[in-house]
C-alpha positions, 0 to 999 in steps of 0.5 A: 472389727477395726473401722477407719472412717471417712472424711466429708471429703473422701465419701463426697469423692467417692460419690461422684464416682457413684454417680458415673460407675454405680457402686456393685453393692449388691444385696448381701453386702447389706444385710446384718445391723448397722449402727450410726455413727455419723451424720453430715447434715445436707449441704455440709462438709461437717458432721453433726457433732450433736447428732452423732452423739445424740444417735450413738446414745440412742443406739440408732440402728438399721437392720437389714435382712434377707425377706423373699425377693426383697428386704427387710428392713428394721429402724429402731432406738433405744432409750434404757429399757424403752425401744421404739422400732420402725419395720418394712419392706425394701429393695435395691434399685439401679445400679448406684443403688437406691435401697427403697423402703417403707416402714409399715409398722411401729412398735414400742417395747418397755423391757423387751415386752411390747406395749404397743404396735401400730400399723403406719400408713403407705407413703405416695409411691412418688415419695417412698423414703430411700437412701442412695448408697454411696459405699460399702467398705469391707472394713465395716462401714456403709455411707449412703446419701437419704431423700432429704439430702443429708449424709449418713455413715454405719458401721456394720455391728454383725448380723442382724 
């Protein structure tokens, strides 16, 4: 799938439009793996040049799928044969939306086997992470604003 991406100027746009109409993305819109592409850091109209390719080196992904009446979602990187994964519920909020996670469980694998699994604690309900979508394009890509302010661009890989 052929993406074109955004500029700084065109998701800062398209954001202000957010902030009026909300976005109609919905559940399924969502729902596959998704790989960083770049990152603007808060307050930037320049993506991190280092970041970006630090993330894309690092298969920096988001994985989102169906679970009940919510989401799963799955955060993970990989380094060789080492990929250290963060799992947890979420769900969609609003109508900008806010996709409101928690990840409950870390996990680390060395070759695909997992050498340790860990329980994570439960964040304040006051300070659950969330990425406040901006758009999702039909093209391939989905552009989202996270709680500490910075910009995030994917681009969606297939299903999850």
């Amino acid at each position: 799938m052929t993406t074109t991406r955004p500029d700084a100027e065109r998701l800062l746009a398209l954001e202000q439009q957010v902030r009026v109409a909300g976005t109609g993305i919905n559940t399924a819109d969502l729902l596959g793996c998704w790989q960083l592409d770049l990152v603007w850091p808060k307050g930037s109209r320049r993506a991190s040049a280092f970041s970006g390719w630090l993330l894309r080196g690092l298969s920096a992904r988001l994985e989102i799928s169906s679970a009940g009446d919510g989401l799963q979602l799955s955060n993970a990187v990989n380094l060789g044969v080492v990929e250290l994964r963060f799992r947890g519920p979420g769900r969609l909020l609003g109508k900008r939306p806010l996709l409101q996670f928690s990840f409950e469980q870390l996990e680390l694998k060395l070759a695909g086997r997992c050498v340790l699994q860990r329980a994570l604690p439960a964040p304040p309900a006051q300070r659950l992470p969330f990425f406040a979508l901006i758009h999702r394009d039909r093209s391939g890509w989905l552009a989202a604003r996270g709680r500490g302010g910075g910009l995030a661009l994917w681009r969606w890989t297939g299903p999850a």
